[in-house]
PyMOL commands that place a pseudoatom at each C-alpha (Angstrom):
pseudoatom trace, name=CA, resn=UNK, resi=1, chain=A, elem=C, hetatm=0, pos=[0.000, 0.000, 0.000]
pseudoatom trace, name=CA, resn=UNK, resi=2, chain=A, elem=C, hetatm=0, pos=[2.718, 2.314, -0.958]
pseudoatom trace, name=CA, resn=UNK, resi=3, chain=A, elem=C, hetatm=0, pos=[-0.370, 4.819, -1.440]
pseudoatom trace, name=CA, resn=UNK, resi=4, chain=A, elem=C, hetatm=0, pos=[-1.515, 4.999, 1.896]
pseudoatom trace, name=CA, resn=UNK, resi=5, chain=A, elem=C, hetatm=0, pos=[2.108, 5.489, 3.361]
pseudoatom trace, name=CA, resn=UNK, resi=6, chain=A, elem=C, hetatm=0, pos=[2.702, 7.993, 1.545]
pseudoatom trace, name=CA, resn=UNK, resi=7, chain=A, elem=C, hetatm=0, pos=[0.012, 9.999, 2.234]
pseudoatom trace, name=CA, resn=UNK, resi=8, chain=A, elem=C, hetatm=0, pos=[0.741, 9.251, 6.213]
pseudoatom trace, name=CA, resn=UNK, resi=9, chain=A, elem=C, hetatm=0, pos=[4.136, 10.512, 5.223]
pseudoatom trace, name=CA, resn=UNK, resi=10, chain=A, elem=C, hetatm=0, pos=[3.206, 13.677, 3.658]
pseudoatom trace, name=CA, resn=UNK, resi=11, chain=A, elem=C, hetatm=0, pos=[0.307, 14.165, 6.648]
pseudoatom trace, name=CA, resn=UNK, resi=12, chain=A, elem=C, hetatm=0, pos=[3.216, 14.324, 9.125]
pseudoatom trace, name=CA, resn=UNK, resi=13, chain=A, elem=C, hetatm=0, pos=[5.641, 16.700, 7.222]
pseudoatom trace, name=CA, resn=UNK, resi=14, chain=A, elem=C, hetatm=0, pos=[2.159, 19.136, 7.047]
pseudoatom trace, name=CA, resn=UNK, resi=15, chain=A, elem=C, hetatm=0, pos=[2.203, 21.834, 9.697]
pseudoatom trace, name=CA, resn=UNK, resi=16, chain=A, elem=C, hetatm=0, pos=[-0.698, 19.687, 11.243]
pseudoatom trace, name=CA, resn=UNK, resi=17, chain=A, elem=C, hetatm=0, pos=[0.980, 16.822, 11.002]
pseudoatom trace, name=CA, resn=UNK, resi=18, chain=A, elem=C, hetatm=0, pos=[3.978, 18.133, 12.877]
pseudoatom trace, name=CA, resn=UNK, resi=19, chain=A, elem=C, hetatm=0, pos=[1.905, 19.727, 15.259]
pseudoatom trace, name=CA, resn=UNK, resi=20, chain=A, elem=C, hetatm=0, pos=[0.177, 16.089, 16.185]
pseudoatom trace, name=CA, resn=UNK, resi=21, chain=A, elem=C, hetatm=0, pos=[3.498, 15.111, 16.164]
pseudoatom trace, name=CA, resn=UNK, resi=22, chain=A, elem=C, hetatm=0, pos=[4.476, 17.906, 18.825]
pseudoatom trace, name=CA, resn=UNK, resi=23, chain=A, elem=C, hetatm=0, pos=[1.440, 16.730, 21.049]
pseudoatom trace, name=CA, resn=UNK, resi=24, chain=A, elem=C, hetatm=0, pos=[2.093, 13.319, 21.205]
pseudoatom trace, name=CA, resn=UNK, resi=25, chain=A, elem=C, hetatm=0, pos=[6.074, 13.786, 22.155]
pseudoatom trace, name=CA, resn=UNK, resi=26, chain=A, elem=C, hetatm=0, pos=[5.048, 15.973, 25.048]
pseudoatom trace, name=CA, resn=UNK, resi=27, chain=A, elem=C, hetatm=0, pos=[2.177, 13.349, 25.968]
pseudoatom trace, name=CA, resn=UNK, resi=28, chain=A, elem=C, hetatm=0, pos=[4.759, 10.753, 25.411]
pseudoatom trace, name=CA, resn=UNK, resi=29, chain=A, elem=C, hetatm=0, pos=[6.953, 12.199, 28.286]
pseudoatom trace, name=CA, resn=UNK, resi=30, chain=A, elem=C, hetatm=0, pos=[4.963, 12.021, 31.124]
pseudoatom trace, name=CA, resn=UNK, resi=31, chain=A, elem=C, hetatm=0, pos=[5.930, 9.091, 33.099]
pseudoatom trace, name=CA, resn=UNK, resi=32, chain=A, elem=C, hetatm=0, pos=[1.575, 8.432, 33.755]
pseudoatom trace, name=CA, resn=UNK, resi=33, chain=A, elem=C, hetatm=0, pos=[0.977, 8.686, 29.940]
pseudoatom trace, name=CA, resn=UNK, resi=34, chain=A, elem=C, hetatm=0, pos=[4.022, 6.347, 29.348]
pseudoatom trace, name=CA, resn=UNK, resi=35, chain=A, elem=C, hetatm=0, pos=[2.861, 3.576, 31.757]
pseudoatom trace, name=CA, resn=UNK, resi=36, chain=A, elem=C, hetatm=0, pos=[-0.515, 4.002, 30.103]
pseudoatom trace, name=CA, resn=UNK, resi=37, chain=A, elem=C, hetatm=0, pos=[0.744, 3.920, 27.099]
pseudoatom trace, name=CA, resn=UNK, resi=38, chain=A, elem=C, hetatm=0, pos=[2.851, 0.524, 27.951]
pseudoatom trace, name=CA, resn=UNK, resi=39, chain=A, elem=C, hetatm=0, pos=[-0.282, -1.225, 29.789]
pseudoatom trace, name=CA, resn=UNK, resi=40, chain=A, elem=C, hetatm=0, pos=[-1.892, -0.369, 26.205]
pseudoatom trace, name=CA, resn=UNK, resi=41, chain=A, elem=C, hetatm=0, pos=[0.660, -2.056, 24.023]
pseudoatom trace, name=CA, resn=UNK, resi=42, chain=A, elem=C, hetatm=0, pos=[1.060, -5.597, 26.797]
pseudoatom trace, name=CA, resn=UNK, resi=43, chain=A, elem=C, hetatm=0, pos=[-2.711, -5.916, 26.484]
pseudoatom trace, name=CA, resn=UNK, resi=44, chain=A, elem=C, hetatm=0, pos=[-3.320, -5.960, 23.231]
pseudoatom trace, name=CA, resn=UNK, resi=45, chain=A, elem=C, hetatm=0, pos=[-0.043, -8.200, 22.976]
pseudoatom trace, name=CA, resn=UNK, resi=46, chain=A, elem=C, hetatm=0, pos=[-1.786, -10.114, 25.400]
pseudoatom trace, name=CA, resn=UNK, resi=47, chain=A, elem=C, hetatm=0, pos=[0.421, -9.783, 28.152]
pseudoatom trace, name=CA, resn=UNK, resi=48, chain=A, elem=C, hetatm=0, pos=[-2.688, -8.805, 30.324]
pseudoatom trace, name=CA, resn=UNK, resi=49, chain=A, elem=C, hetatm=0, pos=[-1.504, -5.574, 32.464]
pseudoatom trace, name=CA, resn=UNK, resi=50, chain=A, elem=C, hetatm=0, pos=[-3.437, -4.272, 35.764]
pseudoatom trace, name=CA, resn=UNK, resi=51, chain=A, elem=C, hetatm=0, pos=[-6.532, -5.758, 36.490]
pseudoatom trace, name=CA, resn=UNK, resi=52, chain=A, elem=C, hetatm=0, pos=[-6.425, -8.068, 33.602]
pseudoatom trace, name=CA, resn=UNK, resi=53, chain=A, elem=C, hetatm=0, pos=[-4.536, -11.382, 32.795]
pseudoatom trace, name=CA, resn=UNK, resi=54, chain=A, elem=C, hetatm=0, pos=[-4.256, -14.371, 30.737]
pseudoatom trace, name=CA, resn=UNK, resi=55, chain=A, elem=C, hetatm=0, pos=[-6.924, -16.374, 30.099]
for i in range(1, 55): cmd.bond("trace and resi %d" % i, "trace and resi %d" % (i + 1))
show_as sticks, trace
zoom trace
């Protein structure tokens, strides 16, 4: 799907691409939003996280 890349690509040189980009490297350093972020990524790699598990 080199179309759809591309158009990702030229979305984040845009000045609202870069300024998405901006929000989600300052969300991205807050230790909370990181561990969120991280509980995310285990659960849908189904490594469970807080509360949940294997099953």
């Amino acid at each position: 799907m080199p179309g759809l890349f591309s158009k990702i690509s030229e979305f984040l040189k845009s000045p609202q691409g870069r300024k998405y980009t901006d929000q989600a490297k300052r969300y991205a350093q807050d230790p909370k939003n990181r561990q969120k972020a991280q509980d995310m990524v285990n659960k849908f790699r189904g490594k469970g996280g807080p509360g949940g598990g294997q099953h």
